[in-house]
C-alpha positions in Angstrom: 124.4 7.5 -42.6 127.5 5.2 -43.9 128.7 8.0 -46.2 128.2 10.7 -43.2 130.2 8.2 -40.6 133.0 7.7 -43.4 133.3 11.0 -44.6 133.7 12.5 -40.7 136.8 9.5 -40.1 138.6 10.9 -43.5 137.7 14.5 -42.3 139.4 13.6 -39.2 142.4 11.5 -40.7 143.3 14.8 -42.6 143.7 16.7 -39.7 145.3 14.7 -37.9 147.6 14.3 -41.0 148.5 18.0 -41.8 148.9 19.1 -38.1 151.5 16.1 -37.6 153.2 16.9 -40.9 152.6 20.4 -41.6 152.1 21.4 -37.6 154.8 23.3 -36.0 158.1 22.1 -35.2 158.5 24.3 -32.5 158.6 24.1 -28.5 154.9 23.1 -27.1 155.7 24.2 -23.6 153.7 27.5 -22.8 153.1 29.4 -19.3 149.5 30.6 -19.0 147.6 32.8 -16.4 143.6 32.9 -17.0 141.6 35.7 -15.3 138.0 35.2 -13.9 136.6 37.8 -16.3 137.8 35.6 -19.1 141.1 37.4 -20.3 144.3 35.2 -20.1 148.2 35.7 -20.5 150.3 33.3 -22.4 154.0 33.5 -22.0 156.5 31.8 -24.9 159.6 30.6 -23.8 162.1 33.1 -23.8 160.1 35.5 -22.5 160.8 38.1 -19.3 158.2 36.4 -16.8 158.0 32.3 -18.5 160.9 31.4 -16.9 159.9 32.6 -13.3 156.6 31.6 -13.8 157.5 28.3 -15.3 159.7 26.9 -12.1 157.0 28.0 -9.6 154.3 25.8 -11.9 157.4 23.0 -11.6 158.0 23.7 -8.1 153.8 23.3 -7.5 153.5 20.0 -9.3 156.7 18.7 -7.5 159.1 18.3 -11.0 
């Protein structure tokens, strides 16, 4: 159970390693719009509609 308990903290040290190393650099902020039948939009920034949608989220949340 000891072997099993360590090996699942080094399993999870590696991740945690190579996505903060080796993740992308790049901008986290993403504008998404999830459907009730389960399909979704994600706009990138610098997109036509993430900047529009993006300042009515802000102007929701009161940012």
């Amino acid at each position: 159970m000891r072997k099993l308990i360590r090996l699942a903290v080094l399993v999870g040290l590696a991740i945690w390693a190579w996505r903060r190393f080796f993740g992308s650099s790049g901008s986290l902020e993403r504008a998404g719009i999830s459907y009730a039948d389960g399909s979704a939009v994600v706009l990138e920034p610098g997109s036509a509609g993430f900047d529009r949608l993006a300042a009515i989220a802000r102007t929701a949340l009161g940012q």
